[in-house]
N, C-alpha and C positions, 0 to 999 in steps of 0.2 A: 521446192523450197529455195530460202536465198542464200542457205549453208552455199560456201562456197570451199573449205575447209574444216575436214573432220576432228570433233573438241579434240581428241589425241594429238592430231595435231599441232592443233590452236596451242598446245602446251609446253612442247617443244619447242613453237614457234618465240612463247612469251620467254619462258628461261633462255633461249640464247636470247634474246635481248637482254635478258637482266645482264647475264653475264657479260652481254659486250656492254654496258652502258660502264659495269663494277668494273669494268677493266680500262674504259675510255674514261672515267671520270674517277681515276682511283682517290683522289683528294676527298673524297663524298664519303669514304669509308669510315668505320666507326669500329671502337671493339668493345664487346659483348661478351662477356663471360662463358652468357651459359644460351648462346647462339647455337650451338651445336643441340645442344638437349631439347632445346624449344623448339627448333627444324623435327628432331626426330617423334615428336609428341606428336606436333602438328600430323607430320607424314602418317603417322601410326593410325588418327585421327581420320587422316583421309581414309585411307586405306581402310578402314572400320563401316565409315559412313557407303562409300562404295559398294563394300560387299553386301551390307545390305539393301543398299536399293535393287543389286542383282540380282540379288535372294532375294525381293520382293514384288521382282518382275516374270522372277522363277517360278513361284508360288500361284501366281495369275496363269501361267503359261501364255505370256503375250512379248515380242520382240522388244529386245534394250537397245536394238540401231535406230538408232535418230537417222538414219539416212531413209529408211523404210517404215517411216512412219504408218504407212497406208497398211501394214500386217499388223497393226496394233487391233487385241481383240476383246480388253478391258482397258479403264481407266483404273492406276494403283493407285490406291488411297488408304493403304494397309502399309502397318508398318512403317519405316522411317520418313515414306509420304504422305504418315498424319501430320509433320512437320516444316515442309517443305516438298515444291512440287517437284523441284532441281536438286536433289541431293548429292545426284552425279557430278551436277554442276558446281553446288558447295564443296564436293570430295577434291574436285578437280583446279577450284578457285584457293582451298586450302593446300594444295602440292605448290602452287607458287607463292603462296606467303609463306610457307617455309622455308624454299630457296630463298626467298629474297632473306629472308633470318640470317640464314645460315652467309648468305654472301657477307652480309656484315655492311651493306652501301647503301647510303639514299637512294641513290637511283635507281636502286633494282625496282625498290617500292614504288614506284611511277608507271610501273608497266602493273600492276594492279589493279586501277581502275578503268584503265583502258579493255582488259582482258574482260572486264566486269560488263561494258558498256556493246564490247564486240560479241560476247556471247549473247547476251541477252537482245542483241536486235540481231545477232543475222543465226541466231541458234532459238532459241529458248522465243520468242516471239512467233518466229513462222514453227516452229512446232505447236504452239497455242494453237495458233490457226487451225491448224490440220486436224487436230485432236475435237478445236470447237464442229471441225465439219463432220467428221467421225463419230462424236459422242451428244452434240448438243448440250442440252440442258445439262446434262449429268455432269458434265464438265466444267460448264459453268458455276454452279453448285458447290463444285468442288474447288474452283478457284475462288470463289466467296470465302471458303473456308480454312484454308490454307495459304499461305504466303508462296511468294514466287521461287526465294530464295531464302530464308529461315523467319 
């Protein structure tokens, strides 16, 4: 695959940029009321969406490492992957629109669609792939039906 860094990572990676852009460009900053509450819904939010695609990969009994794709031994299309095929992905795209909430700065929100653009060509992309060589039609089928990302 052409992951070169694991989403966990990818995440860590985006917040410290938010953080240093909200600190390099502190003039960018804004205040929010209820920043703090919004952050915490969000987070609450990911963290919801998350467990169940784990718990819907559980239920399959087939691998939730994107690094080992090739031990995958169903496609999930149960549960919060009637909705989306990346839930992980939305769980995970949702934790930095939080931070950036909670930062209170324009700039944080610029590393948003970049995260959006990096995951999806060097993550979520060559996983299709591999899934299409693994599953074929079935797969296909199921991306007909479902959306990539909600």
């Amino acid at each position: 695959m052409e992951l070169k860094v694991i989403p966990v990572l990818q995440i860590f990676i985006a917040i410290l940029l938010m953080v240093a852009l909200a600190k390099l460009v502190p003039e960018s900053s804004y205040f929010w009321p209820f920043s703090l509450s919004l952050s915490v819904v969000l987070f609450i939010l990911a963290a919801i969406i998350g467990l169940l695609a784990v718990y819907s990969f559980r239920q399959e009994k087939t691998t939730v490492n994107p690094i080992r794709l090739e031990k995958s031994s169903s496609i999930v299309s149960s549960g919060i992957y009637r909705f989306s095929r990346n839930p992980m992905y939305v769980a995970l795209l949702l934790i930095i629109i939080a931070v950036a909430v909670y930062l209170q700065n324009i700039t944080s929100f610029f590393i948003i669609p970049i995260f959006i653009i990096y995951i999806t060509r060097y993550q979520i992309m060559p996983e299709e792939r591999m899934l299409m060589l693994l599953f074929g039609e079935e797969f296909k089928e199921y991306c007909q039906k479902v959306k990539r990302w909600l």
